[in-house]
N, C-alpha and C positions, 0 to 999 in steps of 0.2 A: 641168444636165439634158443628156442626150444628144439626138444629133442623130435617134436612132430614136424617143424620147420626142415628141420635136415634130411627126414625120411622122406618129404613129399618132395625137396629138390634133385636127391642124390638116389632111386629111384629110377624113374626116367633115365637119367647120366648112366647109369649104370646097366641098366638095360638097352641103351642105347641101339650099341652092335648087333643084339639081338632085333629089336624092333628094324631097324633099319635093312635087316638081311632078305626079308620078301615083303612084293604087294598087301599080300593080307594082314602082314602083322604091321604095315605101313598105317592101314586101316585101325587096327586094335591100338597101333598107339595114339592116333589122333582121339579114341571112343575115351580111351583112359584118359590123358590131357582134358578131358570134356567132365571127367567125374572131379578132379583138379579144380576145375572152375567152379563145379555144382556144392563143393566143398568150401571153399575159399569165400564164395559167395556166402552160404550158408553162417560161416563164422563171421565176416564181415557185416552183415544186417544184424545179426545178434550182438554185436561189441557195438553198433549205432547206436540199435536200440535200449541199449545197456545205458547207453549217453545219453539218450535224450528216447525219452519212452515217449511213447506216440510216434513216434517219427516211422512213416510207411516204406521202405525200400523202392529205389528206384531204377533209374538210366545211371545215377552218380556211385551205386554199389556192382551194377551189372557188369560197367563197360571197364574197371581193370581189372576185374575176375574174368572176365573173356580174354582180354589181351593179353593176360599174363598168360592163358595156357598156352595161347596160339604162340606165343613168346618160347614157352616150353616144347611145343610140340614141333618148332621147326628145330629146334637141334636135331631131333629123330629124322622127319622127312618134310618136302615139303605137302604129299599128299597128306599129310597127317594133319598138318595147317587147317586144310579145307575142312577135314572129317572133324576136326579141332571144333573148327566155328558153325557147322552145321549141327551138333551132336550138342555142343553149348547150348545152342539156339532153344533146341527140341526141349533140351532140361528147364532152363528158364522157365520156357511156355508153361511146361508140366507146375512148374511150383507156382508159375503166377495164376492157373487155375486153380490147381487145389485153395490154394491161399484166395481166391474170390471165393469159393466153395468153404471156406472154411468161417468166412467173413458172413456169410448168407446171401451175399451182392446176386448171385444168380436164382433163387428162390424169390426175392424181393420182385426181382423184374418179371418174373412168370405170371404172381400174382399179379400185379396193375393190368395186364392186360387182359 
């Protein structure tokens, strides 16, 4: 295992108590578990795409980089679960725009009409 593997598990674990001690930081740890995901994901489309170039990211990269944080973020609370998969959610949206933004797909469609 890599020495970024360790820090992105033991982290969380170790901040635990902390996060876990009020409402607000209940919130702050579900937002970080969400950066977890935006990350995870991020390395896992590149190590696909490293495999098999062409190959567009999907539902089959999305859904155990979400589940693992939300997996991560109930050790802290379970409010952080929620803020977990809402906050996941928001980041996805954001790359999967930029990334049509980046592809041209929404300039394309302005013109035809």
């Amino acid at each position: 295992r890599t020495v970024l593997t360790h820090m992105r598990e033991s982290i969380p674990q170790v901040a635990q108590e902390w996060l876990s001690s009020s409402e607000r930081l209940h919130v702050m740890g579900g937002a970080f578990t969400s950066l977890f995901s935006l990350f995870s994901f991020t390395a896992l489309s590149n190590f696909v795409q490293h495999l098999a170039p062409g190959h567009v990211s999907g539902w089959l990269e999305v859904i155990p980089c979400v589940l693992t944080s939300v997996i991560l973020a109930g050790t802290i609370h379970p409010v952080s679960m929620t803020v977990s998969v809402l906050c996941s959610g928001g980041l996805i949206f954001c790359i999967h725009q930029i990334s049509q933004r980046g592809r041209g797909v929404g300039i394309q469609e302005k013109k035809k009409k």
